[in-house]
TORVODO-438952 format. One line per 5 residues: number of its first residue (from 1); their letters; for each residue x, y, z of N, C-alpha, C. Coordinates in Angstrom, 2 decimals, m for minus. Layout:
N
NUM> a> X,Y,Z,X,Y,Z,X,Y,Z  ... .
//
This chain:
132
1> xxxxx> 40.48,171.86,140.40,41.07,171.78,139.07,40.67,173.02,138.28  41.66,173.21,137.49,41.59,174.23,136.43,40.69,174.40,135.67  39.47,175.23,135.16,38.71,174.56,134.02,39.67,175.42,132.74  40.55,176.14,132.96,41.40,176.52,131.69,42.13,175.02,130.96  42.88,174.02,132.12,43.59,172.96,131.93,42.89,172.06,131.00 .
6> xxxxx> 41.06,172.12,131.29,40.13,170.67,131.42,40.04,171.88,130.04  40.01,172.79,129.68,38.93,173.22,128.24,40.63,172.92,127.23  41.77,172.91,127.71,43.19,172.97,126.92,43.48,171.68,126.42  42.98,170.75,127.33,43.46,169.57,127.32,42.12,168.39,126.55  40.93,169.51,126.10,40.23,168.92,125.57,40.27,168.89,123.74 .
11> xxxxx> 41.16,169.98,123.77,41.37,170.13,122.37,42.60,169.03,121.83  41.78,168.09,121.38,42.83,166.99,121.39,43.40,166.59,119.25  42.94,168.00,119.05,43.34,167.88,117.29,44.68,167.39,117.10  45.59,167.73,117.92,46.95,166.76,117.50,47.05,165.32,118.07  46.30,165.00,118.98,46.42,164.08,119.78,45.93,162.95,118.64 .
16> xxxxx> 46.94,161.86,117.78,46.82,161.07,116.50,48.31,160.41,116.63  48.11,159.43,115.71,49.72,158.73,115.24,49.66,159.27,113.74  51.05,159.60,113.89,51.20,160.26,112.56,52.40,158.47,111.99  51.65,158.37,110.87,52.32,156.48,109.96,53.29,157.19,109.92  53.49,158.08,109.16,54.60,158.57,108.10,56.18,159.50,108.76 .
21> xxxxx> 55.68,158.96,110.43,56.87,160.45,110.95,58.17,160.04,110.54  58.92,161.29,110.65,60.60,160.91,110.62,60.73,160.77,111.44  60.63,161.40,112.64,60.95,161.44,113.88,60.00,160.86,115.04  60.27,160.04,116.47,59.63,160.01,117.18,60.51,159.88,118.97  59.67,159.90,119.88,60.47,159.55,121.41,59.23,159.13,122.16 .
26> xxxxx> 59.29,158.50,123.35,58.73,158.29,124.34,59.31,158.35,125.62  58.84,158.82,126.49,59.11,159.05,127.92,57.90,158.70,128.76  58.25,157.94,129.73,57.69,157.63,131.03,58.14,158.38,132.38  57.34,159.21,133.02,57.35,160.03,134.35,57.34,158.61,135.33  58.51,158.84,135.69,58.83,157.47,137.25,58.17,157.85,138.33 .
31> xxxxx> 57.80,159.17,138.54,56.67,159.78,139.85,55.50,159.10,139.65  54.80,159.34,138.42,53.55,158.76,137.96,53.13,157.98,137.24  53.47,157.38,136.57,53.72,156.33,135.44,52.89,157.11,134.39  52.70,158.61,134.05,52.47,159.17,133.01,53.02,158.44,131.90  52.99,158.36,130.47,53.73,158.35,129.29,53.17,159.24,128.23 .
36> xxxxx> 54.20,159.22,127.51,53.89,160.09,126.37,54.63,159.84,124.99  53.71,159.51,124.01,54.88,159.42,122.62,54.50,160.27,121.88  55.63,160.83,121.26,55.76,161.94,120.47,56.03,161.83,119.47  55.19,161.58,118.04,55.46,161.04,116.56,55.36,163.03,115.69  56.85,163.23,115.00,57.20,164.50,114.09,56.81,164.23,113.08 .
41> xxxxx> 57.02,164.89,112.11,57.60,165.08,110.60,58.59,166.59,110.50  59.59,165.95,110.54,60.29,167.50,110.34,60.42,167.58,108.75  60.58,168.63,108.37,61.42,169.29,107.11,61.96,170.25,107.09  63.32,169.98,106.55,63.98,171.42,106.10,64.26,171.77,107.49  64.71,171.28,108.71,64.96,171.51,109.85,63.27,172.65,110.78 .
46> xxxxx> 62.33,172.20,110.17,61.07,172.47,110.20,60.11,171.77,110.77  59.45,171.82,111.82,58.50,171.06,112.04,56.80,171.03,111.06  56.62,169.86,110.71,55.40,170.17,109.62,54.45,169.56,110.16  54.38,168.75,111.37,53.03,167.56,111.62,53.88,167.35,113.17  52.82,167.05,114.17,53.00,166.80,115.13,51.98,166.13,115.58 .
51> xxxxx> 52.24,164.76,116.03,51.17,163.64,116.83,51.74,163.57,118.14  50.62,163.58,119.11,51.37,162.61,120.65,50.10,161.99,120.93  50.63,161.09,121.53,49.55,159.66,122.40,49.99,159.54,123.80  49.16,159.37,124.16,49.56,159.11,126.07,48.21,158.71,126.99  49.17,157.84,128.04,48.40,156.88,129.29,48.66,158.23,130.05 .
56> xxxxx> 48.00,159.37,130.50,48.22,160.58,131.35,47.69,161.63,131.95  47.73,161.84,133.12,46.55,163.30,133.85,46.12,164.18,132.93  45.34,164.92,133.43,44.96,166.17,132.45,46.11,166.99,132.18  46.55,167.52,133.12,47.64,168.58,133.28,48.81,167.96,132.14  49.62,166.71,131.76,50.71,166.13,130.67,49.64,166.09,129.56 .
61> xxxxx> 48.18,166.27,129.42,47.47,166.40,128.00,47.33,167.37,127.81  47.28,168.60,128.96,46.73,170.01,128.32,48.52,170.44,127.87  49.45,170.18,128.48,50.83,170.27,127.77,51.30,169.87,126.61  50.48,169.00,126.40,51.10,168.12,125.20,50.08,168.93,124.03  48.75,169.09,124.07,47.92,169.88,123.32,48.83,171.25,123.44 .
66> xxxxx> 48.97,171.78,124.37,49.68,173.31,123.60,51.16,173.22,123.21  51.80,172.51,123.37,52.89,172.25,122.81,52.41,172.12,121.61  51.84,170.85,120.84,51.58,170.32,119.88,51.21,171.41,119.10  50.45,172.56,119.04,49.85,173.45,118.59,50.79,174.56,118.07  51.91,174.93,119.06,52.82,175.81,118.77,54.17,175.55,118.05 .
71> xxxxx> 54.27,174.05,117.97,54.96,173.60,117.02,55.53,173.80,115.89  53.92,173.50,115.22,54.15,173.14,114.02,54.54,174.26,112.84  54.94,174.60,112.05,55.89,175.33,111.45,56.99,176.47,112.45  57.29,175.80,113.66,58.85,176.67,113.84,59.64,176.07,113.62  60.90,176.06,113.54,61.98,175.72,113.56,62.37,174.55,114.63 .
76> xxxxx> 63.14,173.53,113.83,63.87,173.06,115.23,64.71,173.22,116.47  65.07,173.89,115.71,66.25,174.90,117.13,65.51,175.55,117.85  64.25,176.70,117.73,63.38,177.10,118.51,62.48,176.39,119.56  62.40,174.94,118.94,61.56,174.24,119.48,62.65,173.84,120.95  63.70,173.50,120.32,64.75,173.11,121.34,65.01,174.08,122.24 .
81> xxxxx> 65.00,175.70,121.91,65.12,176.34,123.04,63.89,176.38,123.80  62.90,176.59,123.31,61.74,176.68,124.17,61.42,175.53,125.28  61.52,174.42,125.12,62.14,172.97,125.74,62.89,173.33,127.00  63.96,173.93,126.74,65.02,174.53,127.42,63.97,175.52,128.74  63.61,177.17,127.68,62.79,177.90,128.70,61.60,177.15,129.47 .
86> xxxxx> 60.95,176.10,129.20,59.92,175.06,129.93,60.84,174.76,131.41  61.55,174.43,131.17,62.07,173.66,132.29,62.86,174.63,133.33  63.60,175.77,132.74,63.86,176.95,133.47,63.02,177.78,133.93  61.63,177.82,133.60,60.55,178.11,134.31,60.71,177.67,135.77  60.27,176.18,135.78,60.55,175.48,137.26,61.68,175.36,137.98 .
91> xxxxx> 62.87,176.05,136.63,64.14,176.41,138.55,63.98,177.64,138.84  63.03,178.64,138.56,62.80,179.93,139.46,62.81,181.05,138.26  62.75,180.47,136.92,63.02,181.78,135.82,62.04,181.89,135.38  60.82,182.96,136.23,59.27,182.86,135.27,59.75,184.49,135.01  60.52,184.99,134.64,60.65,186.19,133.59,60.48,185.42,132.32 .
96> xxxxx> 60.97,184.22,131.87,60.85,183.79,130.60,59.86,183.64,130.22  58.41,182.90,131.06,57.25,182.89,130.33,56.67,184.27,130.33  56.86,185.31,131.30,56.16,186.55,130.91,56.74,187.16,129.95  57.82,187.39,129.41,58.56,187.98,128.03,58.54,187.26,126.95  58.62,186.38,126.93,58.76,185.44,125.62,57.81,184.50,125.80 .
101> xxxxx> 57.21,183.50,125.78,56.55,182.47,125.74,54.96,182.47,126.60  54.32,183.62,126.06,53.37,184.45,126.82,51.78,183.28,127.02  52.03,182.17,125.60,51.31,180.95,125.52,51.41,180.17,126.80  52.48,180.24,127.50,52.72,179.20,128.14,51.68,179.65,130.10  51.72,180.75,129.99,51.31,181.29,130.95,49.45,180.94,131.39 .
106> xxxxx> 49.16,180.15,130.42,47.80,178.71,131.33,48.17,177.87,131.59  49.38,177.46,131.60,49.86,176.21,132.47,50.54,176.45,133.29  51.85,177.56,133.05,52.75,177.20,134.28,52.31,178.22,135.28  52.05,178.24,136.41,51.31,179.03,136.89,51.91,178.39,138.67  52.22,179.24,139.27,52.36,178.82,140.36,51.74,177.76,141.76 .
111> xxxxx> 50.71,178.21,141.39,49.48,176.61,141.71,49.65,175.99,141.20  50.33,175.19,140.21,50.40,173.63,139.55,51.90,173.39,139.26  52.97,173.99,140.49,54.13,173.84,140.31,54.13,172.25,141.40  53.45,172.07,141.65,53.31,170.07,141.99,52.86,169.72,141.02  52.75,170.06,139.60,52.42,169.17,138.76,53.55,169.15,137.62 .
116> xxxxx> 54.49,169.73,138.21,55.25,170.32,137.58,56.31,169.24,136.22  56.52,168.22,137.27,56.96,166.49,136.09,55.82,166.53,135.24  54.11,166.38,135.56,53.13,166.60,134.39,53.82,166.82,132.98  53.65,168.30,133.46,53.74,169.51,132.60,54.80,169.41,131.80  55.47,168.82,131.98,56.96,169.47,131.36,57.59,168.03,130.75 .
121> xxxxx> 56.23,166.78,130.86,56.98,165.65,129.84,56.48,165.67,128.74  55.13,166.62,128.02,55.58,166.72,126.56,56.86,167.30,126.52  57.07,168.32,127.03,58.71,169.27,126.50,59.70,168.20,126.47  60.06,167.40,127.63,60.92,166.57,128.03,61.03,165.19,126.51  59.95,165.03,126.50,59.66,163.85,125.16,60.20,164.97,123.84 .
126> xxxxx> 59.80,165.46,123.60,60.15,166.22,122.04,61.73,166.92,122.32  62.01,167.03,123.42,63.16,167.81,123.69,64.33,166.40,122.94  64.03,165.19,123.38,64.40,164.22,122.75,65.67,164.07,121.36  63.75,164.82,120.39,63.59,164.67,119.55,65.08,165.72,118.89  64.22,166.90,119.03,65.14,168.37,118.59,66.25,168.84,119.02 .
131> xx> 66.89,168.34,119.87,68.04,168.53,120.47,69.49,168.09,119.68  69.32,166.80,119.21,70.19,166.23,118.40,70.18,166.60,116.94 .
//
């Protein structure tokens, strides 16, 4: 195991229920019975507060911690593309995390492309959210 994953996934400052969200989703990984809920507050098409809770490996907490982190004041539409570049990572497009999304490059990493459902159900849960 990673100790980048185990020190990422220990920073658990978003990891809370937010009472007050506008927004929320949950997803369950059918490989693993991971889950994950994802409680917002958007404004102004803005993300302002981000909570997630989850029954889940290290690898869907150290995702959900850096997701959670890079969140909060972008945009919704950004959030939605980045969602997008997460998952095009794992059909063969890692130009995207080396040019743009340079954060993402302690997780997705070619050694933990079997963890790859992990990883990618915070995105998958909030993608939910921001898409619509």
């Amino acid at each position: 195991m990673d100790l980048e994953i185990l020190n990422i996934a220990s920073d658990t400052e978003n990891n809370k229920d937010i009472k007050n969200h506008t927004h929320f989703s949950k997803l369950k990984n059918s490989l693993c019975g991971d889950e994950m809920l994802i409680k917002l507050i958007i404004r102004d098409e803005k993300i302002v507060d981000f909570g997630y809770q989850g029954k889940s490996c290290v690898y869907c907490q150290a995702s959900a911690s850096l997701l959670s982190k890079i969140s909060i004041n972008i945009k919704k539409n950004e959030l939605n593309k980045l969602c997008d570049d997460a998952k095009s990572y794992f059909e063969g497009n890692s130009k995207i995390i080396e040019n743009k999304w340079l954060f993402l490059r302690k997780l997705f990493k070619k050694k933990n492309i079997s963890r790859k459902e992990c990883l990618l159900l915070p995105f998958k849960t909030v993608k939910k959210i921001v898409s619509n």
